[in-house]
C-alpha positions in Angstrom: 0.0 0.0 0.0 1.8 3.4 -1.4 0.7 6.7 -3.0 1.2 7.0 -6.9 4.4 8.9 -7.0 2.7 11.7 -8.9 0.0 11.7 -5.7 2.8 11.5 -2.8 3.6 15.2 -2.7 0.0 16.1 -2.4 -0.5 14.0 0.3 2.5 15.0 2.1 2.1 18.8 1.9 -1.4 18.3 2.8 -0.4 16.0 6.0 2.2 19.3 6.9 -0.9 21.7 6.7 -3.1 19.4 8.7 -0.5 19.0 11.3 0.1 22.8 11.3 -4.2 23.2 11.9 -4.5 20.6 14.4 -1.6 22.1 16.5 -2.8 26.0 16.0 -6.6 25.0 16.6 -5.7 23.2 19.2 -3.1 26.3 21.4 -6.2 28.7 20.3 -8.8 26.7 22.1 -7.1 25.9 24.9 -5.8 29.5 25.4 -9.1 31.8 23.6 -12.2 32.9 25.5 -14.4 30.4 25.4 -18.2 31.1 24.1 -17.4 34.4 21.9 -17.4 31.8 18.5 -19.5 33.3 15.9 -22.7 31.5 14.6 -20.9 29.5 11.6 -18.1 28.2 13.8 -20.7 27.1 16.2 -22.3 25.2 13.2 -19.2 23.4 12.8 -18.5 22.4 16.4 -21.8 20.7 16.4 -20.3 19.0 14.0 -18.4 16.8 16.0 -20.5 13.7 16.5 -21.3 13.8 12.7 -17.3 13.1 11.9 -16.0 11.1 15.0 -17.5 7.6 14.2 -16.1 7.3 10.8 -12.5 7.4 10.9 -13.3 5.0 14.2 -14.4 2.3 11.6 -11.7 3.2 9.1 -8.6 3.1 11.8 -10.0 -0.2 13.6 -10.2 -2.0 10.6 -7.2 -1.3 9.5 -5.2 -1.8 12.7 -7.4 -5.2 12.1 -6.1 -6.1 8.9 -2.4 -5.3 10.3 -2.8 -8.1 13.0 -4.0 -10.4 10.4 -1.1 -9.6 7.9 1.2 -10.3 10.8 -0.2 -14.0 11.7 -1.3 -14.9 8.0 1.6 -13.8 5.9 -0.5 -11.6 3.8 1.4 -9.4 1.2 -1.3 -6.4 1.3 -5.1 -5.5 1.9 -6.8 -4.5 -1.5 -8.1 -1.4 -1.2 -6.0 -0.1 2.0 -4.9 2.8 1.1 -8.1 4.9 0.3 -9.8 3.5 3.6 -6.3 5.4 5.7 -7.4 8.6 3.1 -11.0 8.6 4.3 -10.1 7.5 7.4 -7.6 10.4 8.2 -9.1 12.9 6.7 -12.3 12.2 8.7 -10.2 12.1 11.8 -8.8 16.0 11.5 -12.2 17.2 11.2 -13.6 15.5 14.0 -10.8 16.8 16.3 -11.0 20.7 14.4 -14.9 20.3 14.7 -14.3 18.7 18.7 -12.0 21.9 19.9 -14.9 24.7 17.7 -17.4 22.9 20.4 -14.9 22.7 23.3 -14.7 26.6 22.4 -18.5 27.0 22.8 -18.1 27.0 26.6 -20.5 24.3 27.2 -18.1 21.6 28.7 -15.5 21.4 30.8 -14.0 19.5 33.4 -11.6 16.3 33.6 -13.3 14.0 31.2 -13.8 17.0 28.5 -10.0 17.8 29.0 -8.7 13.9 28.3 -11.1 13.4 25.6 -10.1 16.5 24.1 -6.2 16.1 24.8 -6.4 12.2 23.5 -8.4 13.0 20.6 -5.7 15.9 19.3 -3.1 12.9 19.8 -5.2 10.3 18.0 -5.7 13.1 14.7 -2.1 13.9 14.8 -1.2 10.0 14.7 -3.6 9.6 12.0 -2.0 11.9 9.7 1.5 10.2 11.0 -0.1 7.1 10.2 -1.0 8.5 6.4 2.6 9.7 6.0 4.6 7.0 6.7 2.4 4.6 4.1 2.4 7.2 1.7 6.4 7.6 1.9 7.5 4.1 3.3 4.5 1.8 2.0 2.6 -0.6 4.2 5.5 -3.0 4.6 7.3 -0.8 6.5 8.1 -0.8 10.4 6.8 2.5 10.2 3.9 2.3 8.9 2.7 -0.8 11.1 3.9 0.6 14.4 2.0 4.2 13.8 -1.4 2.3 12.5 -1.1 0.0 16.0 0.0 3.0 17.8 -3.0 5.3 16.2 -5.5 2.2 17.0 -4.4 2.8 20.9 -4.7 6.3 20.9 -8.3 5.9 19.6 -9.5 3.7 22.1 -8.2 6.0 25.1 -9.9 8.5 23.3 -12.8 6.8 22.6 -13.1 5.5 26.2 -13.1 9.2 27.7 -15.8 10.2 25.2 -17.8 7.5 26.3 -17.9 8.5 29.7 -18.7 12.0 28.8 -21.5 10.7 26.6 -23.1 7.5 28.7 -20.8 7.6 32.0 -19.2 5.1 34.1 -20.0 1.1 32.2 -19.1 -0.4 35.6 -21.8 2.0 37.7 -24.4 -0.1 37.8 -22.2 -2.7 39.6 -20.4 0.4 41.7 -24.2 1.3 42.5 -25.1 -1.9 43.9 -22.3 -1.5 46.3 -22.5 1.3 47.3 -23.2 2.0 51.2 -26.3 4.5 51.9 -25.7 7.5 54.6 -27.1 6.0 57.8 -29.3 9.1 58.9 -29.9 7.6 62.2 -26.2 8.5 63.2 -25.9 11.7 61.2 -28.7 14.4 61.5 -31.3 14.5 58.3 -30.8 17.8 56.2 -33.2 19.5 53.9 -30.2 19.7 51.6 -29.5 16.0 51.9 -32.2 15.5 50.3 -32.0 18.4 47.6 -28.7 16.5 47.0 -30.0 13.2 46.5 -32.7 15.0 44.0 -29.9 16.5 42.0 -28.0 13.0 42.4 -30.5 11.3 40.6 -31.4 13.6 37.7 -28.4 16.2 37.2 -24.9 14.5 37.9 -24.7 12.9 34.8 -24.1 16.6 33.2 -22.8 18.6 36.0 -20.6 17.4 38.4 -16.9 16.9 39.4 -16.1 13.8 36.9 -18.8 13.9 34.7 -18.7 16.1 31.3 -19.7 19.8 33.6 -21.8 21.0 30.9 -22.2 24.7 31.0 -19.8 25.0 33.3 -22.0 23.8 36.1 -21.2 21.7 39.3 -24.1 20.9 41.2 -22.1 17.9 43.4 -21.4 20.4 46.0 -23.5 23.2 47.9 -20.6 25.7 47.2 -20.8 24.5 43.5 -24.3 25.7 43.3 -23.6 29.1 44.8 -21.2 29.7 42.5 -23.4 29.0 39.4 -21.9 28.2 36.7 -21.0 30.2 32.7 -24.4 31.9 32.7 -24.5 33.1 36.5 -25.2 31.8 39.6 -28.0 29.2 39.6 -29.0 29.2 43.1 -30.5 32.6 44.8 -31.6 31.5 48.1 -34.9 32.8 49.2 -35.8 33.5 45.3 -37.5 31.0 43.3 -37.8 32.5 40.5 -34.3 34.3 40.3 -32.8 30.8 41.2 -31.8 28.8 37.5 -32.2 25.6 39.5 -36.2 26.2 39.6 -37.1 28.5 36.8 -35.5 26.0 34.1 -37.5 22.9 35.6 -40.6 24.7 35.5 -40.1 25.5 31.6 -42.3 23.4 29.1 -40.9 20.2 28.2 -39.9 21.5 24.1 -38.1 24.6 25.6 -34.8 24.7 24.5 -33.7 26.0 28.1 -35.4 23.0 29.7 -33.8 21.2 32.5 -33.3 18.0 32.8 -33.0 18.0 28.9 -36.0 16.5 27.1 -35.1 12.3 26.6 -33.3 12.9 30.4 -35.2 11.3 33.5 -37.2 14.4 34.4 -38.0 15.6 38.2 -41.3 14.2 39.7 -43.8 16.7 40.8 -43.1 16.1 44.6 -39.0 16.4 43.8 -40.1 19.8 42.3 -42.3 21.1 45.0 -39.2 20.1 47.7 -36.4 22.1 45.9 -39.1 24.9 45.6 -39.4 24.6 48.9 -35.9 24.2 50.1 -34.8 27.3 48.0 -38.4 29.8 49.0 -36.9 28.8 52.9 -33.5 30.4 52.1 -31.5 27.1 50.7 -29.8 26.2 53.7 -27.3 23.6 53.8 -27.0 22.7 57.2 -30.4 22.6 58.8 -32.2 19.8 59.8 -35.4 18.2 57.9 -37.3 18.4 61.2 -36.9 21.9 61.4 -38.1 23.5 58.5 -41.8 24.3 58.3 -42.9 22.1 55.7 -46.4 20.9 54.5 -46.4 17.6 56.4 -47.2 15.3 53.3 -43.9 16.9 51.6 -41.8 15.8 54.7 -43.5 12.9 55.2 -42.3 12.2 51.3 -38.5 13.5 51.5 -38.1 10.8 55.1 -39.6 8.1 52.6 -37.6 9.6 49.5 -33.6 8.9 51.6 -34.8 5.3 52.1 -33.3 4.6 55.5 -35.7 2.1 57.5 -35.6 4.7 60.3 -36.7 7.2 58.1 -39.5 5.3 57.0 -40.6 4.6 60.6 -40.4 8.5 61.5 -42.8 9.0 58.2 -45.0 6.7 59.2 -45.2 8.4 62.9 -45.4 11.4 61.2 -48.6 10.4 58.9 -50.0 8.9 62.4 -49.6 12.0 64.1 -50.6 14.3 61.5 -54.2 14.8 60.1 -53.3 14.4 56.1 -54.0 17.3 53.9 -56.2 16.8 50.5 -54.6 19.2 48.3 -56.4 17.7 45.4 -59.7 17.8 47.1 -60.0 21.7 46.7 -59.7 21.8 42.9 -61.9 18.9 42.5 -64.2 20.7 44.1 -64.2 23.6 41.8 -64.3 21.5 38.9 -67.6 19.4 39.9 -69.2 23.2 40.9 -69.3 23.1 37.2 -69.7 19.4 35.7 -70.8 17.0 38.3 -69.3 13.5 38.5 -66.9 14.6 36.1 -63.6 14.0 38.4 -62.9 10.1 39.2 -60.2 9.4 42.3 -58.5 5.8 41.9 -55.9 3.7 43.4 -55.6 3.3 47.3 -55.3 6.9 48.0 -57.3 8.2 44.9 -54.5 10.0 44.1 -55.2 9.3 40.4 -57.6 10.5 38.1 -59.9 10.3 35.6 -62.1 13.0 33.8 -64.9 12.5 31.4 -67.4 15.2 29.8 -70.2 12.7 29.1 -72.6 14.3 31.4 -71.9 17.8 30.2 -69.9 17.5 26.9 -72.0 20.8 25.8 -70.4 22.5 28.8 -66.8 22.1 28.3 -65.1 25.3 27.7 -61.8 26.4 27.4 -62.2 27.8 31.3 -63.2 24.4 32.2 -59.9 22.5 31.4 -57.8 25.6 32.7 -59.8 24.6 36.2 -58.5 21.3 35.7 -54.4 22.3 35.3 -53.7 22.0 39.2 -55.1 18.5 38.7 -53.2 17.8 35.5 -50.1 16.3 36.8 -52.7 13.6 38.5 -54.7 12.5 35.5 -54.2 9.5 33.8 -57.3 9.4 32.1 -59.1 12.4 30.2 -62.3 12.0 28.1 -63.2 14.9 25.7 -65.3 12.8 23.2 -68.1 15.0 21.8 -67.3 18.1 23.1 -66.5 21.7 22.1 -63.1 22.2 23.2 -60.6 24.4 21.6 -57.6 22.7 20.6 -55.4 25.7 22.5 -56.7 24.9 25.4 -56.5 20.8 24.8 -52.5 21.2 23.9 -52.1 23.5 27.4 -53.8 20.8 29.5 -51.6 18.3 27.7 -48.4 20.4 28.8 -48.9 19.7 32.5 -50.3 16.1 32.1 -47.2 14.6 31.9 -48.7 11.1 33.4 -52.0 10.5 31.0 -52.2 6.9 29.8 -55.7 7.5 27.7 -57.0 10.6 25.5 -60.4 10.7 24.0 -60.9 13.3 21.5 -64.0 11.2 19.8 -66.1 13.1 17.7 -64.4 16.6 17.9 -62.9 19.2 15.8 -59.8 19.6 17.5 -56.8 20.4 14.9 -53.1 18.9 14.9 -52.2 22.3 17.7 -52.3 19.6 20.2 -50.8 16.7 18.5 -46.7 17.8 19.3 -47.0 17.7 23.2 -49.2 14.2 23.2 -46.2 13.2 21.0 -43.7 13.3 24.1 -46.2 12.3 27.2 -43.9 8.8 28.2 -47.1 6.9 29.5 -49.4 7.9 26.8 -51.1 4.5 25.9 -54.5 4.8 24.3 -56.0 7.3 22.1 -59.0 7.6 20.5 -60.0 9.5 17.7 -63.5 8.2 16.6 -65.1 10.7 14.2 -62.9 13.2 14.4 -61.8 14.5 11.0 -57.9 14.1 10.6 -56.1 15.7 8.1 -52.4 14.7 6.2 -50.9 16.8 9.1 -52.6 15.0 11.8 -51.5 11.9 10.2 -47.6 12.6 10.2 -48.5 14.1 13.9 -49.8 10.7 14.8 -46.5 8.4 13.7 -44.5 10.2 15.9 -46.5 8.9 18.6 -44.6 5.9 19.4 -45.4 5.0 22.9 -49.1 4.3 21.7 -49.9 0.5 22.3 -53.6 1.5 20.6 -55.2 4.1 18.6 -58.8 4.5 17.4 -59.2 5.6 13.7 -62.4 4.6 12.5 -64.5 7.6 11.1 -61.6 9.9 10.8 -61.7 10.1 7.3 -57.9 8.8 6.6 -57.2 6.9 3.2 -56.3 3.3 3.6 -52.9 4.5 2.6 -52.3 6.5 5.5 -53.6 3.8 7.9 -50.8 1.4 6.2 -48.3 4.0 6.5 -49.0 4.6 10.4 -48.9 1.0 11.0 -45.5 0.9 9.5 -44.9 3.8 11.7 -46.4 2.5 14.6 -45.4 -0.8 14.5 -46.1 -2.3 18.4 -49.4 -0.2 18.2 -52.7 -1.6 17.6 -54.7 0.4 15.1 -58.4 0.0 15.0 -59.7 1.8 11.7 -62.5 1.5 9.3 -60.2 -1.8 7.4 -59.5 -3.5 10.7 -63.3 -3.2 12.1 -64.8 -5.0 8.6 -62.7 -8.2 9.4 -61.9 -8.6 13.5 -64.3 -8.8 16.2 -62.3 -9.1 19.3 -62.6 -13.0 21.3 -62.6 -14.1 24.5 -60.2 -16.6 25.4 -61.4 -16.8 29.1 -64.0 -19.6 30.5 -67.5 -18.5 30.3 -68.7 -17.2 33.9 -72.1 -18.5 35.0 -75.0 -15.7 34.3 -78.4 -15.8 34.0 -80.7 -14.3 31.3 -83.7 -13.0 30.8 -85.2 -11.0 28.7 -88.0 -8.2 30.4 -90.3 -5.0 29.4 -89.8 -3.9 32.8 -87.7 -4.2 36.5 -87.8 -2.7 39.2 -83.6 -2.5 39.6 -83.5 1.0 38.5 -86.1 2.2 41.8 -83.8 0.8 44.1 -79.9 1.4 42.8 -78.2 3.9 40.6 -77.5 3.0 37.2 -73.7 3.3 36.8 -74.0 3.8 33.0 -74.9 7.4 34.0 -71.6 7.8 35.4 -69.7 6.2 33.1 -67.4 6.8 29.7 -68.6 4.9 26.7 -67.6 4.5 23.2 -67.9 2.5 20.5 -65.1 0.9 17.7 -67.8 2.8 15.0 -71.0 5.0 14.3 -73.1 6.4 11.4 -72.8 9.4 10.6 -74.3 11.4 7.2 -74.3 14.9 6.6 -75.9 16.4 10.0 -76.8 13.3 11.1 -75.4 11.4 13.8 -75.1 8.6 16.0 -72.6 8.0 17.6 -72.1 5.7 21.1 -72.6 8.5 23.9 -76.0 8.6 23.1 -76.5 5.3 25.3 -76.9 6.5 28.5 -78.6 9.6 28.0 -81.5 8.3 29.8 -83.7 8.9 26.7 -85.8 5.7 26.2 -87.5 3.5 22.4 -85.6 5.8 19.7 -86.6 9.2 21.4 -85.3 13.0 20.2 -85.2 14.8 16.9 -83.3 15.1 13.4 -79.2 15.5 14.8 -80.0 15.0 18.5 -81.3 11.2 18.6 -80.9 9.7 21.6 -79.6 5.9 20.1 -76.4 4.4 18.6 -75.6 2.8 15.1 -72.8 1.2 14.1 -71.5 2.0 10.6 -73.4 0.2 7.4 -72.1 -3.5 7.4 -71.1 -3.3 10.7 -72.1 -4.9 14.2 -70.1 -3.2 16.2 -68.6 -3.1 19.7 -69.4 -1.3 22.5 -67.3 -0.4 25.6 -68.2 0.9 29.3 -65.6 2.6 31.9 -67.4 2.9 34.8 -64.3 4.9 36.5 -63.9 2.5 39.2 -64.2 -1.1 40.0 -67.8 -2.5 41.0 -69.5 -6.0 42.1 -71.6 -5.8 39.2 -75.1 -7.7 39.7 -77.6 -6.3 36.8 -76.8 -5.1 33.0 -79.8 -4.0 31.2 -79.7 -3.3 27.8 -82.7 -1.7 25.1 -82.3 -2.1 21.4 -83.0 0.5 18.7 -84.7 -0.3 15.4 -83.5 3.3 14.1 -87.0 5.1 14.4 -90.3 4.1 11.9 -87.3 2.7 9.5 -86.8 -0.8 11.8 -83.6 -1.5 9.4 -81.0 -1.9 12.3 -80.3 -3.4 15.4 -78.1 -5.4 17.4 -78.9 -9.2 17.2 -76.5 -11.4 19.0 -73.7 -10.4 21.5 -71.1 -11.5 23.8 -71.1 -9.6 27.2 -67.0 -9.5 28.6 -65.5 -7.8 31.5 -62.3 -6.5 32.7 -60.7 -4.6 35.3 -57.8 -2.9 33.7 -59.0 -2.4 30.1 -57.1 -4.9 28.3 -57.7 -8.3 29.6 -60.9 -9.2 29.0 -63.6 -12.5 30.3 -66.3 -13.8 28.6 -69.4 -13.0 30.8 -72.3 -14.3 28.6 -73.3 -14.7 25.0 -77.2 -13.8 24.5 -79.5 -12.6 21.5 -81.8 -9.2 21.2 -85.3 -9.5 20.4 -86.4 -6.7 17.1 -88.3 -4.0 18.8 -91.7 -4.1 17.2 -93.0 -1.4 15.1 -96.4 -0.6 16.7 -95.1 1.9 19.9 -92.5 2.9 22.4 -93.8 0.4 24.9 -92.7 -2.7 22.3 -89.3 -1.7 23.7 -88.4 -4.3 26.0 -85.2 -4.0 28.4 -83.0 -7.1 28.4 -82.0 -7.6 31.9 -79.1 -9.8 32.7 -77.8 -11.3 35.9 -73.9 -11.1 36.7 -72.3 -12.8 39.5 -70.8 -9.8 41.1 -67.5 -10.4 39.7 -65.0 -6.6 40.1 -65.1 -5.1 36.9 -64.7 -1.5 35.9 -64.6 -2.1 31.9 -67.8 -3.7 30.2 -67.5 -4.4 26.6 -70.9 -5.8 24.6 -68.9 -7.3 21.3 -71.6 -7.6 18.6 -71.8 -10.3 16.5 -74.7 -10.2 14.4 -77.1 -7.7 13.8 -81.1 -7.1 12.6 -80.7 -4.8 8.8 -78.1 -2.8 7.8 -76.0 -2.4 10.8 -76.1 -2.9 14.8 -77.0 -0.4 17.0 -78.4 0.0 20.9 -80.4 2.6 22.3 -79.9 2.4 26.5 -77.2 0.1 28.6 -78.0 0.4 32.3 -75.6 -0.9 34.8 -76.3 -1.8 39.0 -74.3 -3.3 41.5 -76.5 -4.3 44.2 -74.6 -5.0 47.4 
């Protein structure tokens, strides 16, 4: 492997001049002022990650190859020489582009300083490397002790920018060994546990070995005081003047953000604590116990430093201490307006669910600003069929940074709030029945890839864009208008014992509440046309045998051809003893109707039983009375979720027109 002897004084002069830039770039940048580049050189120090992985390839295969020559006897490597050109020439930029960024300002620190120092010697062996094949050829000593030599000073390199980039391989093995603070011996302080917070979600960027971006330490209580490039970070007694707060409390997409969006973010209580800690004047030395506190935020830091003493103190401290609601207020202020909207779950209802379906009319942009203290608590939020602006939607979305499931069924929200669903991390479900979507909704929607299921049917989309999103969305489950004309969803559980049977009248609804009022429905499809509409709220609107006017008709119907599905959230587990169910017949037309269904059940939405499998009788065509209610008797089995899977139907479609729901004690 040799230069063309025509090529070799290129090569050479332009190995002198690389040498020459490497070594000025490199005095300038350790020497210069660092963040006073202009825009374009800042351009090309973000640069750095593009170049660094090639010659990384180039330099390890050929220090490869080398070896194998060595052991195999093997004259040459075809093509050798233009992989050391690329290779080398790939190299100086990544270490000219590597000292523009270290000039930005933005790093510093240890790690910044050996990466930067091993990556100058690496680029200067490269072009070493380049010039002893070019003027000695690959058979050379030279040649084979700079490539081996160049391969060496890559990996030290590459190891320090590593640890800048993912940290420490070995720290979850370090972590595992690593000896908690025994609070029991040393006095608990409010800055312990600041520390811990910062621990957890800011050393990787700013402290003592890690890559001290911006200049930054926040390992040390002094380190925060002294701030770091852009001024102190800490003002104690200030929130807002204090960088630590101010940047957490930024919107996720802002570029000023911190944690950085795709970083572990700070948990609502974490942020409330340092808020705390810095409004009380940030001190470093003062005991937990001392500070005046809302009890359920100390009771949460004793828990959050994990000491079995601790937890006993928090425990004592719950005991002692009447706990305060602080969700219980805004609830409050929200079912002033809608009532039973608001639905606490889990042991300490601390999570929850809101639906419009007894008021969709009277959502308003006011109400879902009500519901912003409340945001970081929802998992569940049910919009279907409501007015709601699509500003207000995508400033809800901002703060509820836990949602699982969005239902936007049947609105005319546009793609505003599509970018912040895109990066809520537990955002599971969404459903989009009837609401008209758009080619920019569409490329919205495939960016969404923590969806596990998303409801298309009715939106209007081409079977082109559905294919494309479930390429996009590959672990998703799409239901849309192709999927619902060939699956009907099965149970593969054991049939539970029910009773049926079939009545115009009972007495159930006298004695209990129906939960159906209460609850969230929707279904896989409706008819729509023009004005008129149908869709799966309409079932437990109370309005009984095909009763209202032209758009405003109080039953469901499933698109033409279809049977459809049906499913109930009633917000919160029941013993369920009694679902009652009245068919429509679509008015004086009697051309649709649900004929046969399978009842199933489920307490977390996705796993569903087989309850029962029954049949609908047609309602007659004479009057309103020839409505009968089909009553059926459930063993009282939990179940929050109630799904009535169609599978045949009376005319050109299926369709309901009440479901009631009891749980007798």
């Amino acid at each position: 492997m040799q230069a063309h002897p025509k090529s070799s004084r290129a090569v050479l002069s332009l190995c002198g001049i690389a040498i020459a830039a490497i070594a000025g770039a490199t005095i300038w940048a350790k020497t210069a002022e660092p963040g006073k580049l202009p825009p374009i050189l800042e351009v090309g120090g973000n640069m750095h990650p593009l170049f660094l992985h090639l010659p990384i390839g180039a330099f390890m295969y050929l220090a490869t190859a080398e070896v194998w020559r060595l052991f195999t006897k093997t004259k040459s490597i075809p093509g050798a020489y233009p992989v050391l050109l690329f290779g080398t020439a790939n190299s100086v930029l990544a270490a000219l582009a590597g000292l523009l960024l270290y000039q930005q300002g933005e790093y510093s620190g240890e790690l910044v300083d050996q990466h930067l120092i091993w990556g100058v010697v690496f680029a200067l062996c490269s072009v070493i490397v380049l010039i002893a094949a070019t003027a000695k050829g690959s058979d050379s000593g030279a040649y084979r002790s700079t490539i081996l030599g160049s391969a060496a000073a890559l990996t030290v390199a590459g190891h320090w920018g590593g640890l800048i980039t993912h940290g420490d391989p070995l720290k979850p093995i370090l972590a595992s060994t690593k000896t908690e603070q025994d609070f029991s011996q040393v006095p608990l302080t409010s800055y312990h546990v600041v520390d811990r917070i910062f621990e957890n979600k800011c050393y990787s960027c700013h402290a003592q070995d890690t890559k001290q971006k911006g200049g930054l330490l926040m390992d040390s209580y002094a380190a925060l005081i002294a701030g770091g490039k852009k001024g102190t970070s800490l003002v104690p007694g200030d929130i807002k003047e204090s960088r630590l707060s101010s940047y957490v409390h930024l919107p996720l997409d802002d570029e000023l953000h911190m944690p950085p969006e795709g970083k572990p973010q700070l948990t609502e209580e974490e942020i409330s604590f340092m808020d705390q800690w810095i409004g009380s004047g940030a001190p470093e030395t003062l005991e937990l116990a001392s500070h005046d506190f809302p009890s359920e935020l100390t009771t949460w830091a004793l828990a959050y430093m994990g000491a079995p003493v601790m937890q006993q103190e928090a425990t004592k401290l719950a005991d002692d201490e009447p706990s305060v609601d602080v969700l219980a207020p805004h609830i409050a202020k929200v079912e002033a307006v809608i009532e039973n909207s608001i639905f606490r779950l889990g042991p300490g209802g601390e999570a929850l669910t809101f639906t419009a379906v007894n008021a969709r009319n009277a959502i308003t942009d006011e109400t879902l600003a009500a519901l912003h203290p409340l945001a970081d608590s929802l998992i569940e939020i049910d919009l279907s069929g409501s007015n709601v602006s699509s500003q207000a939607l995508h400033h809800l979305l901002e703060k509820s940074v836990n949602l699982q499931r969005l239902n936007l069924s049947n609105t005319t929200v546009d793609s505003t709030w599509m970018p912040v669903a895109t990066k809520l991390p537990s955002l599971q479900s969404l459903i989009l029945f009837g609401t008209e979507l758009d080619d920019q909704d569409v490329k919205q929607l495939a960016k969404m890839q923590q969806l596990e299921k998303l409801y298309l049917a009715g939106t209007g989309i081409s079977e082109n864009q559905v294919t494309a999103l479930r390429s996009r969305l590959a672990t998703a489950e799409l239901i849309a208008d192709d999927y619902l004309a060939s699956h009907q969803p099965v149970s593969k559980e054991k049939i539970v014992a029910a009773k049926t049977a079939p009545s115009s009248d009972t007495d159930t609804s006298s004695k209990f509440k129906n939960l159906a009022l209460d609850a969230s429905i929707s279904a896989d499809s409706f008819y729509h046309q023009g004005t008129e509409s149908f869709p799966a709220k309409n079932l437990n609107d109370q309005r009984e045998a095909d009763s209202g006017s032209s758009g405003n008709w109080s039953f469901w119907l499933a698109e033409d051809n279809k049977t459809g599905t049906v499913t109930l959230d009633l917000q919160q587990a029941y013993r369920v003893s009694t679902v009652e169910i009245q068919n429509t017949r679509n008015r004086h037309y009697a051309d649709r109707g649900l004929k046969s269904f399978t009842l199933e059940g489920s307490l977390d939405g996705k796993n569903y039983t087989k309850i029962l499998s029954s049949d609908l009788a047609h309602p007659s065509e004479a009057n309103g009375k020839d409505y009968p209610f089909h009553s059926y008797t459930l063993d009282k089995s939990p179940l929050r979720y109630l799904r009535i899977v169609g599978e045949s139907h009376y005319g050109a479609s299926g369709g309901l027109n009440e479901i009631r729901v009891f749980a007798k004690p």
